[in-house]
C-alpha positions as CSV (number, residue, x, y, z in Angstrom):
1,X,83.0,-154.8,18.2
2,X,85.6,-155.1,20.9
3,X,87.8,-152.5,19.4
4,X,84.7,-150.2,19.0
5,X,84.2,-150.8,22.8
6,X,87.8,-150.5,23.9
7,X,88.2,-146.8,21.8
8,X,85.0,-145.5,23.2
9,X,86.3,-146.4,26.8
10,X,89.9,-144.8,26.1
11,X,87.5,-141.7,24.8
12,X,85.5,-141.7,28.3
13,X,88.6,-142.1,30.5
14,X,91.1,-140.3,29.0
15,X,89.4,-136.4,28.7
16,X,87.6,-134.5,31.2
17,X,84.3,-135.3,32.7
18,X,83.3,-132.1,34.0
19,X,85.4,-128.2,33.9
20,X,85.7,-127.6,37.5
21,X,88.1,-125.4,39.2
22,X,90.4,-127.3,42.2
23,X,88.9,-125.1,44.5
24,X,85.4,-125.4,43.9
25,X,85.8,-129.3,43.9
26,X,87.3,-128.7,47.4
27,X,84.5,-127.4,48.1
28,X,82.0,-130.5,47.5
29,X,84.1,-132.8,49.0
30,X,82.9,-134.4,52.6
31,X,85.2,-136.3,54.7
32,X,84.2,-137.1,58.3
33,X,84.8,-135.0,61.3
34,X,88.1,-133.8,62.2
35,X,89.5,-134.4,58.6
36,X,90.5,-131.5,56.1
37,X,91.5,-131.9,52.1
38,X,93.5,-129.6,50.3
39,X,95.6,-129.2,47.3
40,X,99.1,-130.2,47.6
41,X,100.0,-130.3,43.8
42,X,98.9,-129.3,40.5
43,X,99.6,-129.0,36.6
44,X,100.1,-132.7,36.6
45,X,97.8,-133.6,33.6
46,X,96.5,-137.2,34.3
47,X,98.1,-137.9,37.8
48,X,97.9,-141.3,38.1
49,X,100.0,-143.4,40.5
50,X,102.3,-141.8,43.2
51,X,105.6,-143.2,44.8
52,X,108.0,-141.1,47.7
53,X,111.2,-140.7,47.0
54,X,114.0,-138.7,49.3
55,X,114.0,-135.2,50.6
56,X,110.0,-135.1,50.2
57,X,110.1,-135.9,46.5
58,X,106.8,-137.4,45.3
59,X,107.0,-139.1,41.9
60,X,103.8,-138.9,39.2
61,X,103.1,-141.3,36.8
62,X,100.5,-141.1,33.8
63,X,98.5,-142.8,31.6
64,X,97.5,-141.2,28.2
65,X,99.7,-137.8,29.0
66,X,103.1,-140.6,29.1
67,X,104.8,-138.6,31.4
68,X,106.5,-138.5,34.6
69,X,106.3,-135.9,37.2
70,X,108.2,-134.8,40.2
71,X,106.5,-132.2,42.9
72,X,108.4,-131.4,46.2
73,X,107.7,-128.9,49.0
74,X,110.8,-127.3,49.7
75,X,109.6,-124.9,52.3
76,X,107.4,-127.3,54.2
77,X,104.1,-125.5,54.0
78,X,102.2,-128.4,53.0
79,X,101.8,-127.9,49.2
80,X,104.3,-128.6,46.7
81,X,106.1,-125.5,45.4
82,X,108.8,-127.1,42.9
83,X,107.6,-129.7,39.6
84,X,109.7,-131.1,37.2
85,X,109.1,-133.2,34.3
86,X,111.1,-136.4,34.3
87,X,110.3,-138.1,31.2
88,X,107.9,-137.5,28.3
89,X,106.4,-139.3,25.3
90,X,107.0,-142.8,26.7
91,X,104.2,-145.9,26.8
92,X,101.4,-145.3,29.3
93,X,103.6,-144.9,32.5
94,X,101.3,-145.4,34.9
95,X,103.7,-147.1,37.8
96,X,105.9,-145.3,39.4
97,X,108.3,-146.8,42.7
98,X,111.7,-145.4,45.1
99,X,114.2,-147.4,46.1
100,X,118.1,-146.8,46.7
101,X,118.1,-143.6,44.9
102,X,116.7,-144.7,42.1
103,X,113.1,-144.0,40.4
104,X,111.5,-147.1,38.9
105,X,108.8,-146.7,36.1
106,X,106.3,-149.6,34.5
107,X,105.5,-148.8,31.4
108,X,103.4,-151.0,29.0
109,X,105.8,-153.0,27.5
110,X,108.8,-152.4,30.2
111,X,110.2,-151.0,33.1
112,X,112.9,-148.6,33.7
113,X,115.1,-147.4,36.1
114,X,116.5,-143.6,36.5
115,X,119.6,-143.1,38.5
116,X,121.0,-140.8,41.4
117,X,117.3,-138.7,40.6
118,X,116.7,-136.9,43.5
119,X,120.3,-135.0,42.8
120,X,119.2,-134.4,39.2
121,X,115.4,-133.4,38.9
122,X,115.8,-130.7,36.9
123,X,118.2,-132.5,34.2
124,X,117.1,-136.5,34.1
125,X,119.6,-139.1,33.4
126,X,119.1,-141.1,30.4
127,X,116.8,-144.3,31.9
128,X,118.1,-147.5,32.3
129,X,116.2,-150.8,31.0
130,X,115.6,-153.1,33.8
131,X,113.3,-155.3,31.5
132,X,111.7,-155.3,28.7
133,X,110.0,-158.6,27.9
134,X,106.1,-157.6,28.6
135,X,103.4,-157.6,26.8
136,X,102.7,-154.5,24.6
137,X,99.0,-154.7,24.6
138,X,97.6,-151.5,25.2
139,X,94.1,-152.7,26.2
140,X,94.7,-153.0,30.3
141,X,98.2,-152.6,29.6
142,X,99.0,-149.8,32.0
143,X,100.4,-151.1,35.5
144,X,100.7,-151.1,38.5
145,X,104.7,-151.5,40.5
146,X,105.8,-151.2,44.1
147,X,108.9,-152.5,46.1
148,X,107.3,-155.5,48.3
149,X,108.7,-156.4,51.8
150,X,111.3,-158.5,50.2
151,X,113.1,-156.2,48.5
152,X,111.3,-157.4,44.4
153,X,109.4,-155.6,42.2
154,X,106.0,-156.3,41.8
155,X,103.5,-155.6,39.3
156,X,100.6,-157.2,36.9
157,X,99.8,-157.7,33.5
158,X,96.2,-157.3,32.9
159,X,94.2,-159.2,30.4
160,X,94.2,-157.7,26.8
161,X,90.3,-157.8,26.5
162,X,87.1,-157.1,28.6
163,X,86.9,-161.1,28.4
164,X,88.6,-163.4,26.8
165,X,90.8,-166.7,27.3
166,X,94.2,-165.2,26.7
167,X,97.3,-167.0,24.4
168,X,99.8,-166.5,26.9
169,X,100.5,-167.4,30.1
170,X,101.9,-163.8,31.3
171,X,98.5,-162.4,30.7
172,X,96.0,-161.7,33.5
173,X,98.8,-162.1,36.4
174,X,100.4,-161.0,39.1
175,X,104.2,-160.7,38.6
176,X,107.4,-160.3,41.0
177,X,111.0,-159.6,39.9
178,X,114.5,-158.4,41.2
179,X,115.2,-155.2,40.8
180,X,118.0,-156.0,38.1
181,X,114.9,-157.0,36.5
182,X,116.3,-160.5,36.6
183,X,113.9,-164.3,37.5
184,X,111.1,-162.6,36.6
185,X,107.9,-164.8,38.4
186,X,103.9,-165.6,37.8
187,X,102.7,-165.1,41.3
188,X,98.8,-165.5,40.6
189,X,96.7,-166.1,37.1
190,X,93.5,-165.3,36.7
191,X,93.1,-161.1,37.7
192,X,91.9,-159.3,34.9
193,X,93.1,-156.2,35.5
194,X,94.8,-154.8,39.1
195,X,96.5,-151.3,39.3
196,X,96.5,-151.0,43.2
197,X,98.0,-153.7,45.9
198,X,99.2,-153.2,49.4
199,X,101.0,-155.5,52.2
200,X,98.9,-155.4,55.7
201,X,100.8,-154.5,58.3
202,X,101.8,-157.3,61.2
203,X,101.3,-159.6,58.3
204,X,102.7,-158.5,55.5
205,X,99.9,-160.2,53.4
206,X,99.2,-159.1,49.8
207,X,95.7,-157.7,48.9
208,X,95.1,-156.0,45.9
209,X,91.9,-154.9,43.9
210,X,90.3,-156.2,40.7
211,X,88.6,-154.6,38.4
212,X,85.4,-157.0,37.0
213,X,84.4,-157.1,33.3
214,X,82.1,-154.8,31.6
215,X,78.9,-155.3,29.8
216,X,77.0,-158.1,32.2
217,X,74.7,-155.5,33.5
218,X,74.8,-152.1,35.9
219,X,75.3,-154.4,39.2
220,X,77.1,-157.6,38.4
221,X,80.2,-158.5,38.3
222,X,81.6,-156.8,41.5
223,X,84.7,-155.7,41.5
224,X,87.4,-157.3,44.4
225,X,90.1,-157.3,46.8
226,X,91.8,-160.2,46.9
227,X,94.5,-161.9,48.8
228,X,97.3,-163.7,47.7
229,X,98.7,-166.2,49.8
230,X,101.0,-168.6,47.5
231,X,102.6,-169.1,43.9
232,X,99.8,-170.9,41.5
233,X,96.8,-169.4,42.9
234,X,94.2,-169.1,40.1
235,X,91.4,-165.8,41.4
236,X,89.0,-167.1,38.3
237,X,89.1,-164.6,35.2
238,X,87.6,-165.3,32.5
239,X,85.8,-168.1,34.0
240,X,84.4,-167.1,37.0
241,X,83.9,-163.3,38.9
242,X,83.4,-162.4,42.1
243,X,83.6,-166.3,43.4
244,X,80.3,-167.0,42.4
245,X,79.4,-165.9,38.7
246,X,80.0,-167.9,35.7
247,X,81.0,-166.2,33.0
248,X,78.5,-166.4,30.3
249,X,81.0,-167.2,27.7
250,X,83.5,-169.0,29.1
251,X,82.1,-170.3,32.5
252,X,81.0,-173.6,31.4
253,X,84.4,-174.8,30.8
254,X,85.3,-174.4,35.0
255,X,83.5,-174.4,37.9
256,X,83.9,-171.8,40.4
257,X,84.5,-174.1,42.8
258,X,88.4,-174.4,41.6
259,X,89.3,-170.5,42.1
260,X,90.0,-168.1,45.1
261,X,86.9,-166.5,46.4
262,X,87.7,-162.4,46.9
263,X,88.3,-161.2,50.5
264,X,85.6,-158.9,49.8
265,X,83.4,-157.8,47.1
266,X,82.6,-154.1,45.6
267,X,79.8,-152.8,43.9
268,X,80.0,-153.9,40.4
269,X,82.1,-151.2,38.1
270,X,83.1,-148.9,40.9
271,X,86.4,-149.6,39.7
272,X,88.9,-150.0,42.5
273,X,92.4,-148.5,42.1
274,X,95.1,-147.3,44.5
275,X,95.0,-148.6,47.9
276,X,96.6,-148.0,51.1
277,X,96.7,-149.5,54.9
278,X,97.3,-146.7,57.1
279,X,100.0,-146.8,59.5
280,X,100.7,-143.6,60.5
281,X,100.1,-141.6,64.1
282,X,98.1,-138.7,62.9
283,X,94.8,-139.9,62.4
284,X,92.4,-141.4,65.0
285,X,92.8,-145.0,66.4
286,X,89.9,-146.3,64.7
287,X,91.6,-145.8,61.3
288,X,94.8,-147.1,62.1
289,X,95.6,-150.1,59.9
290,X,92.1,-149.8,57.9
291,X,92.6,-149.8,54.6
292,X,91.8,-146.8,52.3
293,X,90.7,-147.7,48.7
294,X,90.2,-145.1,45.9
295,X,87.3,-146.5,43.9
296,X,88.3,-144.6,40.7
297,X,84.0,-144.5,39.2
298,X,82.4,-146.1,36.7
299,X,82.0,-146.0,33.0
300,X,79.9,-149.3,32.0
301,X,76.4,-148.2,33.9
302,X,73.1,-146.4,33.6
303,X,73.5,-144.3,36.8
304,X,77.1,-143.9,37.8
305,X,78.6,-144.6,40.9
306,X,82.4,-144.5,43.0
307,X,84.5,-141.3,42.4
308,X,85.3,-141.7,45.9
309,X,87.7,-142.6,48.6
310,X,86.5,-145.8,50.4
311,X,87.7,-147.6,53.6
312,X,87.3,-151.2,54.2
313,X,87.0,-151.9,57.9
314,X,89.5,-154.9,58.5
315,X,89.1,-157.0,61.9
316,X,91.2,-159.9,62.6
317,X,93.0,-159.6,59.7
318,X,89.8,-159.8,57.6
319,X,87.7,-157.1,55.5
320,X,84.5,-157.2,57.4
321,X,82.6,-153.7,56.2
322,X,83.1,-150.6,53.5
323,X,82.3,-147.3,54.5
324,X,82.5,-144.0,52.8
325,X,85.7,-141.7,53.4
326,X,85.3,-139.2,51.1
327,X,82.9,-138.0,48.8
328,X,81.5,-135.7,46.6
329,X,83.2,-136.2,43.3
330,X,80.2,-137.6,42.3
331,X,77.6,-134.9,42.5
332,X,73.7,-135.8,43.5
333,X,73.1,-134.7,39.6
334,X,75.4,-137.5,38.7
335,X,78.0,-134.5,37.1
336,X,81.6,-136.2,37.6
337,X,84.0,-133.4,38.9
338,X,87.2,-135.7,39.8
339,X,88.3,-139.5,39.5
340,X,90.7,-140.3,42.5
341,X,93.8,-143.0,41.5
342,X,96.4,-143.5,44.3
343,X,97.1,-143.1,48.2
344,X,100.0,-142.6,49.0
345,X,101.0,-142.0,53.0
346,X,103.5,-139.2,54.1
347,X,105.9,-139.6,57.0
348,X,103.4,-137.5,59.4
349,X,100.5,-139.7,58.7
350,X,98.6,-138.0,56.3
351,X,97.7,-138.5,52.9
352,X,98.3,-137.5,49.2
353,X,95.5,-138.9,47.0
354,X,95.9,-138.2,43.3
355,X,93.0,-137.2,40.7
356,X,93.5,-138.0,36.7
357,X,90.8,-136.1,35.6
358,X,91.7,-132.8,37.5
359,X,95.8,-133.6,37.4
360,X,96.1,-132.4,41.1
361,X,97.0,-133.6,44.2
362,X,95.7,-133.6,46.9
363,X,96.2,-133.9,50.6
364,X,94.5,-135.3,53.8
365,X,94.9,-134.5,57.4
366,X,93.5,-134.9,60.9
367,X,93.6,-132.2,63.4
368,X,91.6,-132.2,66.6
């Protein structure tokens, strides 16, 4: 039965909801006053997570396609007008980070390093192995990586089930590493499955989102932010979601009670992805260090919902409301035209969200 599940899910998520050209999505999208989207990138089947590299490179990983992109926009016209293909047939690599030169990329089972890349887009060096002792599960194998404020790695390693009491400790945590891939560390058990985490600025705290189990029901559990404080933190899978539920298979062995609580709780199944605190100039005060969350859409419910770029409203240091930032991937005849995955900020303070199920890119700006 879980297999059955887990194949029909890789069906949903992995082809096309809805034939739509980029432009005619543009058009449906609404994004408050003052703000304008565009396309800033294309032919990028499945773009999934996005890092910045030097001399305006973006990076592109995947999921299902197993390749790694490069766009850049050489003549500064605000859309990329150069791609290259850094790597093909390798193992869902969905995280992609910069640093030193160098392109980092998690895939299931490993991550790799490619050197001196900026100076050789067009001919890749052979990667590097900076470690390769993961987990090969495919089922929420795909990850997550960025460079933290301390100069590590970090990334997760989701559970290999909707629900389940997993054999190994690595499973269903948050992980940090050098970037030799050397004293690899469990930062956090208990997260089912997070591809998105961000440091808030002033504070350099760690949130990140979690997506909550399927089949409980269209509204429960909700899916998360949560924040990390210290090692050995425990946020409650398979035992307890959203602070308060017991599971109803494994929830009588642990009460809630011993877990960390999310910061703040989303709709059930509007699966939270990429997210990003804004720190830039360009856009208006009352966005400035807000945090921008693509809530990627739901599979696992009767009427669908997400498919949409939220923002959660922080005041002192705390997520105190959600509001919607853009919309309209989601039509009112529930028709899904894209699936946003990653924010990524530019050095003039706008932003480049990416869309798996249209392989663009695209890009948001404030002008008065």
């Amino acid at each position: 039965m879980k297999a059955k599940i887990f194949l029909m899910l890789s069906l949903i998520v992995s082809c096309p909801i809805q034939a739509a050209s980029v432009n005619e999505v543009l058009k449906q999208l609404q994004l408050p006053v003052g703000f304008s989207i565009s396309l800033f990138a294309e032919d990028l089947a499945n773009a999934r997570s996005l890092a910045r590299g030097e001399k305006g490179v973006i990076f592109v990983g995947t999921r299902q396609q197993g390749a790694v992109y490069a766009v850049q926009d050489t003549n500064g016209d605000g859309k990329a007008d150069k791609r290259y293909v850094i790597a093909t047939d390798l193992y869902m690599p969905n995280g992609v980070a910069f640093q030193n030169g160098s392109l980092y990329v998690a895939e299931v089972n490993r991550i790799i390093r490619f050197d001196n890349i900026i100076d050789n887009l067009a001919n890749p060096p052979k990667p590097v192995v900076v470690f390769d002792g993961l987990p090969s599960d495919r089922h929420h194998g795909w990850k997550y990586l960025r460079f933290g404020p301390d100069g590590k790695l970090y990334s997760a390693v989701g559970a290999p089930c909707n629900v389940c009491e997993p054999d190994k400790e690595i499973y269903a945590t948050l992980i940090r590493l050098n970037p030799d891939g050397s004293d690899l560390e469990i930062l956090a058990q208990g997260i089912r499955n997070t591809v998105g985490f961000d440091w808030q600025p002033g504070t350099n705290t760690l949130f990140f989102t979690e997506n909550g189990r399927d089949l409980m029901g269209d509204d429960i559990p909700p899916d998360e932010l949560n924040q990390w404080a210290e090692p050995s933190q425990h946020f409650g899978f398979p035992y307890c979601h959203g602070g308060t539920i017991a599971d109803p298979e494994f929830g009588k062995q642990r009460s809630c009670e011993e877990f960390v609580a999310p910061a703040w709780q989303f709709k059930a199944h509007k699966a939270p992805l990429g997210m990003h605190f804004y720190r830039g100039e360009q856009f208006p005060e009352r966005f400035k260090q807000q945090l921008f969350v693509a809530q990627h859409g739901s599979w696992n419910r009767s009427q669908p919902h997400g498919y949409r770029i939220a923002m959660v409203k922080f005041k002192n240091g705390r997520p105190v409301s959600e509001h919607s930032f853009i919309s309209g991937w989601l039509t009112s005849s529930d028709e899904v035209l894209g699936r946003p995955v990653d924010i990524l900020e530019m050095p003039d303070g706008s932003l480049l969200i990416s869309d798996d199920n249209l392989g663009v890119i695209y890009k948001v700006e404030y002008r008065k």
